[in-house]
ZADO-1210 file (C-alpha; in nm, 4 decimals, padded with zeros to 6 digits):
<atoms>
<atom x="10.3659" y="11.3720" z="11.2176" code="UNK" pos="1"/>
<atom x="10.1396" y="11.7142" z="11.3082" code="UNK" pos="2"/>
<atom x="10.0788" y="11.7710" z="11.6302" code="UNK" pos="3"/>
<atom x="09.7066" y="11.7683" z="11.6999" code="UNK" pos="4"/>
<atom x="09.5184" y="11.7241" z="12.0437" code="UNK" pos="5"/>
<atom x="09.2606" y="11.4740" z="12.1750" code="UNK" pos="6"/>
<atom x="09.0065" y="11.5453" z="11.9739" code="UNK" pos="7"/>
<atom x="09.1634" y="11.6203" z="11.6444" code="UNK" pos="8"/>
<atom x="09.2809" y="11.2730" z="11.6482" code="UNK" pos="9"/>
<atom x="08.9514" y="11.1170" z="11.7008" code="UNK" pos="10"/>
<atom x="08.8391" y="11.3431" z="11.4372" code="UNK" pos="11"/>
<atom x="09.1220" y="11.2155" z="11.1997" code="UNK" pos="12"/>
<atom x="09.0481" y="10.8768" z="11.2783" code="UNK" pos="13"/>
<atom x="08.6473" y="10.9048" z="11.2144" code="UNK" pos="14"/>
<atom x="08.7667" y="11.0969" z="10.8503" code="UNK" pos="15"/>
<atom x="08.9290" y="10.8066" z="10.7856" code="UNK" pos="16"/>
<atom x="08.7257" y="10.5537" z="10.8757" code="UNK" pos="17"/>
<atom x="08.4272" y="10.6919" z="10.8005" code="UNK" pos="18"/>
<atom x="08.4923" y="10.7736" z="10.4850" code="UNK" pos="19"/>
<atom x="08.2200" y="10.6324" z="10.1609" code="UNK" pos="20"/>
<atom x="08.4303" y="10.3253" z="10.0828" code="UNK" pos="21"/>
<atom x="08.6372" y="10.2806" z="10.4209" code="UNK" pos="22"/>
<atom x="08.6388" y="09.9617" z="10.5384" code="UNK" pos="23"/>
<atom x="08.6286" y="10.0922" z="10.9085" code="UNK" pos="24"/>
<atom x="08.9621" y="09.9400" z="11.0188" code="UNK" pos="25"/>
<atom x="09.2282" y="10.1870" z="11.0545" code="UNK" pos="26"/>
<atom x="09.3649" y="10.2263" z="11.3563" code="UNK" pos="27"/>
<atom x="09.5671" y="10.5560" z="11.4713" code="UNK" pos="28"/>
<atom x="09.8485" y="10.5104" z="11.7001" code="UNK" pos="29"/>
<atom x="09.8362" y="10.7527" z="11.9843" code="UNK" pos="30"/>
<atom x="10.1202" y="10.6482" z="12.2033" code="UNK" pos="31"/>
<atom x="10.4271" y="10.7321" z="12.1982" code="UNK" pos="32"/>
<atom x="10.3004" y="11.0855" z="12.0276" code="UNK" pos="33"/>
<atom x="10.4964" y="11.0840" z="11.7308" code="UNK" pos="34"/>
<atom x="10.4172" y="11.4884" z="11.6466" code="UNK" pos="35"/>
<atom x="10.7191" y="11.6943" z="11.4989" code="UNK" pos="36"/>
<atom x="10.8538" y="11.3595" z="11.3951" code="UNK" pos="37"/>
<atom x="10.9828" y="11.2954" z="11.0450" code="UNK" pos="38"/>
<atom x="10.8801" y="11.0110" z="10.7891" code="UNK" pos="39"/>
<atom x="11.1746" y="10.8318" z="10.9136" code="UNK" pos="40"/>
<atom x="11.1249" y="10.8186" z="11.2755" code="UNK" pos="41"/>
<atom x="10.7245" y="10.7200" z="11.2221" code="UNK" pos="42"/>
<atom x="10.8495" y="10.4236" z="10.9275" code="UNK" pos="43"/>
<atom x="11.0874" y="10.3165" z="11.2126" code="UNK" pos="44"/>
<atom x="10.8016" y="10.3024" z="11.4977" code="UNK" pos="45"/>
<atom x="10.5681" y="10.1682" z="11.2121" code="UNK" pos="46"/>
<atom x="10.8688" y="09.8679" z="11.1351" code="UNK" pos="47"/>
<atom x="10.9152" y="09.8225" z="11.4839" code="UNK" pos="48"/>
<atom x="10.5115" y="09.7977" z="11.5912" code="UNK" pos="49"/>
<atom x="10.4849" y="09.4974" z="11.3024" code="UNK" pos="50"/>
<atom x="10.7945" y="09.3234" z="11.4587" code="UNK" pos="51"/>
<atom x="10.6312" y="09.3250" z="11.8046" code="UNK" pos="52"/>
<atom x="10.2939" y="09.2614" z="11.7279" code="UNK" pos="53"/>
<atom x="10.1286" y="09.0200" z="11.4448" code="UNK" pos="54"/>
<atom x="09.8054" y="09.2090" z="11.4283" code="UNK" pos="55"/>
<atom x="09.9609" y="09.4993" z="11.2908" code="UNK" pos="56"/>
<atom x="09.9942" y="09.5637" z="10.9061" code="UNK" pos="57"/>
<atom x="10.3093" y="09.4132" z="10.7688" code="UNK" pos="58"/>
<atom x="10.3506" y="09.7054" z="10.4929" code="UNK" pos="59"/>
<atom x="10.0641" y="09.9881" z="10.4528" code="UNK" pos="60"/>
<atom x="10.0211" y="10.3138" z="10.6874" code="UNK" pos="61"/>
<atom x="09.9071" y="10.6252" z="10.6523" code="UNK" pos="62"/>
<atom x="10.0630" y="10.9136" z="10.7744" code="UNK" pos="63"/>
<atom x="10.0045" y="11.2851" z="10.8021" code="UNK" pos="64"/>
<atom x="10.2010" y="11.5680" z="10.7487" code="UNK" pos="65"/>
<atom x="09.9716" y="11.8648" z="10.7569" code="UNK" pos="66"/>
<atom x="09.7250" y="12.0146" z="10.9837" code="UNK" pos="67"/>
<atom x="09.4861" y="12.0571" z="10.7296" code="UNK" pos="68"/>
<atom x="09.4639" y="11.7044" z="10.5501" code="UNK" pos="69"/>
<atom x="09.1343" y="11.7246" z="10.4604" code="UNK" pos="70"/>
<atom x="09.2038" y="11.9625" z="10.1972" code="UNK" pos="71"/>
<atom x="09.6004" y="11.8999" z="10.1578" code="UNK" pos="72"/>
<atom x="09.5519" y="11.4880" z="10.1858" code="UNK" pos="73"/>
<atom x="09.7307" y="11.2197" z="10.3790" code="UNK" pos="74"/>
<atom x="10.0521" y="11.0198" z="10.2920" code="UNK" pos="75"/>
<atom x="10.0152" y="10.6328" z="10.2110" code="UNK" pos="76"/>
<atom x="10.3607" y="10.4918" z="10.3158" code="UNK" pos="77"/>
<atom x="10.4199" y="10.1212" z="10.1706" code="UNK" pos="78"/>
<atom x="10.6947" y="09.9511" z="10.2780" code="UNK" pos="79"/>
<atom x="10.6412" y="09.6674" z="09.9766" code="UNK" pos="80"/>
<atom x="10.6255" y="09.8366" z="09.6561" code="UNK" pos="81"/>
<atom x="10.7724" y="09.6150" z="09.3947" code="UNK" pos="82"/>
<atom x="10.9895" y="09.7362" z="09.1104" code="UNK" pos="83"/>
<atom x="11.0360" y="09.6729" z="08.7365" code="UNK" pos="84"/>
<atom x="11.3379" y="09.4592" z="08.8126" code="UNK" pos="85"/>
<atom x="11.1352" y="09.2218" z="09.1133" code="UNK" pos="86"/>
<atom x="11.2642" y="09.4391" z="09.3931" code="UNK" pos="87"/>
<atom x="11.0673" y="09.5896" z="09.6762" code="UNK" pos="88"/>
<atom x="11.1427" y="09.9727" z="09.7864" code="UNK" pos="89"/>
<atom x="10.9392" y="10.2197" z="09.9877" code="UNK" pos="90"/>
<atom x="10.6445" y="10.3813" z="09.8300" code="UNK" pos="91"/>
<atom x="10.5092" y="10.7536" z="09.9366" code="UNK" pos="92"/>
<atom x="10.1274" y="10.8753" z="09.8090" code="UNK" pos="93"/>
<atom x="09.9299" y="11.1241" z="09.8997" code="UNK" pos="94"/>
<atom x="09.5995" y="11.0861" z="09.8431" code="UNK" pos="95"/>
<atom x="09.2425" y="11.2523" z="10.0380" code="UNK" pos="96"/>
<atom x="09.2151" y="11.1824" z="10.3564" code="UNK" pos="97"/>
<atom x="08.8398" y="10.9859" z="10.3015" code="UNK" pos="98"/>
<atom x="09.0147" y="10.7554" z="10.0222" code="UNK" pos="99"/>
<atom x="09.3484" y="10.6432" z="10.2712" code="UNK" pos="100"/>
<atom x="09.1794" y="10.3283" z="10.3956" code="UNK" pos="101"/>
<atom x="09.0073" y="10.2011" z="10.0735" code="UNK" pos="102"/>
<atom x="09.3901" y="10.2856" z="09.9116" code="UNK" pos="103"/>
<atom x="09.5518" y="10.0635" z="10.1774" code="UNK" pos="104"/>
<atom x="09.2902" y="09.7897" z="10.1105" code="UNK" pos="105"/>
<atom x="09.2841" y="09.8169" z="09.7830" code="UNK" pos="106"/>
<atom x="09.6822" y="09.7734" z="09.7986" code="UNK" pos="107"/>
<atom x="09.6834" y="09.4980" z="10.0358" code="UNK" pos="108"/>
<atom x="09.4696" y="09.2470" z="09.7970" code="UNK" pos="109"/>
<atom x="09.6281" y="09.3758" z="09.4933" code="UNK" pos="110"/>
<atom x="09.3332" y="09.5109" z="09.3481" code="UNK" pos="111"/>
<atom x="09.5458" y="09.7826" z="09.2721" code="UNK" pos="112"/>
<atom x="09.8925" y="09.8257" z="09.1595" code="UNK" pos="113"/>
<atom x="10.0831" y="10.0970" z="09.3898" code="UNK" pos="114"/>
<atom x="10.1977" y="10.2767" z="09.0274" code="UNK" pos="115"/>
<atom x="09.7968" y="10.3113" z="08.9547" code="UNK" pos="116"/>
<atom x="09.7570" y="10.5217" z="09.2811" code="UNK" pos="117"/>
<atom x="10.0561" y="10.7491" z="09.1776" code="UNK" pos="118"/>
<atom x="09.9473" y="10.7829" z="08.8584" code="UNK" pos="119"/>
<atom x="09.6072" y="10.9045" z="09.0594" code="UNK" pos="120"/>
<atom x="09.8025" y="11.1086" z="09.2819" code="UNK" pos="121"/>
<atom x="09.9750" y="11.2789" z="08.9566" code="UNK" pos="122"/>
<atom x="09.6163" y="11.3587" z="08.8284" code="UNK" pos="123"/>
<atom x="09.4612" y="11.4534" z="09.1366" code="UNK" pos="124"/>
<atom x="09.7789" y="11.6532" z="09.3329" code="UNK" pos="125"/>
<atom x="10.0048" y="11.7291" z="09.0875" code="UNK" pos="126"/>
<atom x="10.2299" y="11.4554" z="09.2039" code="UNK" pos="127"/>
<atom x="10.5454" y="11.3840" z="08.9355" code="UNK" pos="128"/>
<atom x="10.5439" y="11.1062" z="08.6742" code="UNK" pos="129"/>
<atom x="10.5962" y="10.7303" z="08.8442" code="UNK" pos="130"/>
<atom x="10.7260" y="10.6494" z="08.5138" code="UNK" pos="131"/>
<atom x="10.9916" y="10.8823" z="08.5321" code="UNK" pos="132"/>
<atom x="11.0832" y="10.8232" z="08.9091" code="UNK" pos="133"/>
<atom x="11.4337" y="10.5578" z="08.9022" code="UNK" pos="134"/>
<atom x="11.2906" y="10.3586" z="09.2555" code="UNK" pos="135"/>
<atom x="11.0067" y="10.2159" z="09.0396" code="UNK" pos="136"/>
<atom x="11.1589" y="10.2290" z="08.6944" code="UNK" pos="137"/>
<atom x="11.4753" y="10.2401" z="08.5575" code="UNK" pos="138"/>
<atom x="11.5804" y="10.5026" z="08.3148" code="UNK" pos="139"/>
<atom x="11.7492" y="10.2539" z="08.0551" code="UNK" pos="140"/>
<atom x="11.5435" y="10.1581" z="07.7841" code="UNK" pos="141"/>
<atom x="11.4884" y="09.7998" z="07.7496" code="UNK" pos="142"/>
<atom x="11.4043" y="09.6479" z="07.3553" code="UNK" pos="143"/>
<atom x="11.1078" y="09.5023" z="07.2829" code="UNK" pos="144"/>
<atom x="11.1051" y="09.1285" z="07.1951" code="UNK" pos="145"/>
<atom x="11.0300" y="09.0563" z="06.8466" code="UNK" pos="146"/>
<atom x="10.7141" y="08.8773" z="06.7275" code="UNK" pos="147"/>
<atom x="10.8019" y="08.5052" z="06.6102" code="UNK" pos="148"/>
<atom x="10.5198" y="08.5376" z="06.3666" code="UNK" pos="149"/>
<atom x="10.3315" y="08.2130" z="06.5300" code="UNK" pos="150"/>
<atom x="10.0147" y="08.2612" z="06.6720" code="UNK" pos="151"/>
<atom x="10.0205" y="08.0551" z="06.9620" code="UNK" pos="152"/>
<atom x="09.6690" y="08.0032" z="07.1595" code="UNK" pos="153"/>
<atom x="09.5966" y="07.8773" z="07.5102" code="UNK" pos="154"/>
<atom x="09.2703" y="07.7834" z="07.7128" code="UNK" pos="155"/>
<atom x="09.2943" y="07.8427" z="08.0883" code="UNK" pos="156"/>
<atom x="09.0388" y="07.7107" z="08.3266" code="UNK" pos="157"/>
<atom x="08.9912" y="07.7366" z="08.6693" code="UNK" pos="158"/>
<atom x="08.7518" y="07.5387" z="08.6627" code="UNK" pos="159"/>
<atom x="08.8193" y="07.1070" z="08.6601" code="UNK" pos="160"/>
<atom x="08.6935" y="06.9778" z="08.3546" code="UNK" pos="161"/>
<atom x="08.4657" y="06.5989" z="08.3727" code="UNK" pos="162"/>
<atom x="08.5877" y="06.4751" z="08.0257" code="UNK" pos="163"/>
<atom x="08.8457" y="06.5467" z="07.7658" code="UNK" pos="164"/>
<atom x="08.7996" y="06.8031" z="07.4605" code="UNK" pos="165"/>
<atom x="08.7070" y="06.6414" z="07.1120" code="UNK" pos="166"/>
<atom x="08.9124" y="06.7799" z="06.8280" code="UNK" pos="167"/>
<atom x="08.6272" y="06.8263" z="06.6218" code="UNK" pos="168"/>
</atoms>
């Protein structure tokens, strides 16, 4: 979304790739030069990239919006967040620019939640309350069940099992 020549872009791409925990496989998208464009138009591009080829990412990107991101961060746009109520609506971050591709990992295999990263981006840049934001939660408050008063207990496994339990 900032307009930055050759060699700022390589630049932005080693940042991000080369980052501690990177996993090395972000990929910036030079053509068409999206600079000056809003959120929007690079979502749309982004949407319209994933339709035309599989090897994109279905629902992670990372976008930037300032020249200097280093100290201001990037955005992490996900197209998938899922909502209290089993719904999925856009998600915006901002996080530095040498954690973007361990967030967009980390999101992909669910090894984090999307609300743990804003949360993180509350902490770390002042970002507002997820909690408090009506995309990922609504505002009514919903009652708590209340406790039968049986304890109920379960085993799980994932592991096949040779023989039966005894019941001693």
């Amino acid at each position: 979304m900032v307009a930055f020549d050759n060699q700022e872009l390589r630049q932005l791409e080693n940042d991000i790739n080369k980052a501690e925990d990177s996993t090395d496989q972000s990929i910036l998208i030079a053509r068409p030069n999206l600079s000056g464009s809003t959120l929007r138009d690079v979502y749309e591009h982004h949407i319209q990239l994933r339709d035309e080829h599989k090897e994109i990412h279905p629902s992670l990107f990372i976008a930037v919006d300032q020249k200097n991101y280093r100290i201001g961060g990037v955005l992490i746009v996900d197209l998938q967040v899922m909502t209290e109520h089993g719904q999925s609506v856009i998600g915006v971050l901002r996080c530095g620019c040498d954690d973007a591709d361990l967030y967009c990992a980390n999101l992909d295999m669910s090894n984090m939640s999307f609300i743990d990263y804003k949360e993180e981006e509350q902490r770390l840049w002042h970002g507002s309350n997820p909690y408090e934001n009506s995309r990922y939660f609504s505002k009514q408050q919903t009652p708590l069940a209340q406790p039968s008063g049986t304890l109920h207990y379960a085993w799980y496994s994932n592991v096949e099992m040779g023989m039966g339990l005894s019941r001693s």
